[in-house]
N, C-alpha and C positions, 0 to 999 in steps of 0.2 A: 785633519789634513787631507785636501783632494790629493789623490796620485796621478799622476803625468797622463796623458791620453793613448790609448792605446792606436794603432794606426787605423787610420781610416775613423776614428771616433771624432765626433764634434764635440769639445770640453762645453757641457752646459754650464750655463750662467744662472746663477741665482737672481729671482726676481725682488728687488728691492723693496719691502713694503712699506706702502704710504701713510703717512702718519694720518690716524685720521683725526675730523674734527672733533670740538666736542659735543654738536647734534649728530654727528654719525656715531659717536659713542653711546650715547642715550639712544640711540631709534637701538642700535645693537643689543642694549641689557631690555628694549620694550619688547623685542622682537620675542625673546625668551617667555617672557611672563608680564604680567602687572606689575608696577609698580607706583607705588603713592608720593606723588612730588617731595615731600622728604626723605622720602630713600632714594629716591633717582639723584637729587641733588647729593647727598651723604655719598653716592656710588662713586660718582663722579668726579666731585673734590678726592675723593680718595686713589683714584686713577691719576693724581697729579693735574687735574684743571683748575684751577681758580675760580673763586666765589663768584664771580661776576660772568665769566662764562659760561659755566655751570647752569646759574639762575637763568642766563639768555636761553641756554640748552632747554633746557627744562620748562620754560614759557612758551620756547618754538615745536616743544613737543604738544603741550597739551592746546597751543592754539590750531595745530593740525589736527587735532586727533587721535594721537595715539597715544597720550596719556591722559587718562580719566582720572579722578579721585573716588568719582562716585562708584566706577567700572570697576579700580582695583579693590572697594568698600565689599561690590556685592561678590566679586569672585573670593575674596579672602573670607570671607564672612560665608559661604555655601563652601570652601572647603574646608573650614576649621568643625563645621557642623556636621557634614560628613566625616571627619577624622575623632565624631565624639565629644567635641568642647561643645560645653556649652553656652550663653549668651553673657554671662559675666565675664569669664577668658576672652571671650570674642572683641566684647565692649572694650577691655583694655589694653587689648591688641592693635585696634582700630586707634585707639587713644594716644597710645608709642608711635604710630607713625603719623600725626598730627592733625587726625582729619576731625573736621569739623562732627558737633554733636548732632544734626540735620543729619548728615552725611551717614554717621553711627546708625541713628535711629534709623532711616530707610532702610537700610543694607541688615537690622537683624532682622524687622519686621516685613523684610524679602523672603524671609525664608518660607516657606508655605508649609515648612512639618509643624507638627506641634510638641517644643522643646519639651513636654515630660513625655511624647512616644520617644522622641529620642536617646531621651534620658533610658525609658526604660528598655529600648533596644539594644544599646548599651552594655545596661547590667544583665539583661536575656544572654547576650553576647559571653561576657567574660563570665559566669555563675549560672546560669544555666536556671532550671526548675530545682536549686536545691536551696531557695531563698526562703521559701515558704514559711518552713518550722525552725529557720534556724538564727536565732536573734545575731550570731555570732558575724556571719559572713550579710548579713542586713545592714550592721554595721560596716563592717568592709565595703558594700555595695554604696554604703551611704557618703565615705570618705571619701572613693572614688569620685563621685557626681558631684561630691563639692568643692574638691580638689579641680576639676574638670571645669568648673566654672556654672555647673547649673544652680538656680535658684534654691531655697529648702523648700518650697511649696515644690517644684517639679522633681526634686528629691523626692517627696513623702508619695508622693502621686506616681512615679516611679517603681518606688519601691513597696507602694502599698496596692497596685493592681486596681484603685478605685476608678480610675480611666478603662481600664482593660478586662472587662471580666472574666473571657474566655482563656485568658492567662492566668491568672490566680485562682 
């Protein structure tokens, strides 16, 4: 409840906000981050628009510009690689949000590390130098990378220092 004005006070008014469309919706969730035409549609519809505005939204986005499929392929796919997954996690990540296999494939083979240094920066990361003699936590190391999404070739290569000699 406002309280009455005090003298000499001007009662402000609250500014009405305007509803907006649903391209000002969508440029609003691209503004944030990437997003892959089925999740911007999925955003959207769930914001209360309808399928057909939505889809218009979402077509006037990417024929401007500011939605990519391929742009949110390589940003998703450079931070899931930096956050430690590997190219399997990635590939099915990419999958769930509907992009095409072309699309997939450019955006891992963007990457310029090489997924078993990753891999074993990783397990360097979380295990440290005490992998060497110890079958135990090589294991752990191993469940980790596969659970993560790396290959078993970048696993063993990983976790076997054959890439790295100055490490093992």
């Amino acid at each position: 409840m406002s309280q009455p004005p005090v003298d000499g006070e001007v009662p402000r008014r609250r500014r009405q906000r305007r509803e907006q469309t649903p391209a000002q919706r969508a440029l609003g969730l691209l503004v944030r981050r990437e997003h892959s035409r089925k999740e911007l549609l999925l955003k959207l519809q769930a914001r209360g628009i309808s399928h057909e505005e939505a889809t218009s939204a979402v077509e006037q986005m990417a024929d401007a510009g500011w939605q990519s499929n391929a742009r949110f392929a390589e940003s998703l796919t450079r931070n899931r690689a930096m956050q430690g997954y590997g190219p399997l996690h990635i590939r099915a990540e990419l999958v769930a949000h509907g992009l095409e296999s072309d699309l997939i494939r450019q955006a891992i083979d963007s990457i310029e590390e090489n997924w078993s240094q990753l891999a074993h920066e990783l397990i360097q990361r979380r295990f440290g130098d005490t992998l060497r003699h110890d079958p135990a936590r090589q294991r752990k190391a191993a469940d980790l990378l596969l659970r993560r999404g790396f290959t078993r070739e970048q696993m063993r290569q990983a976790i076997s220092g054959d890439l790295f000699d100055e490490d093992f």
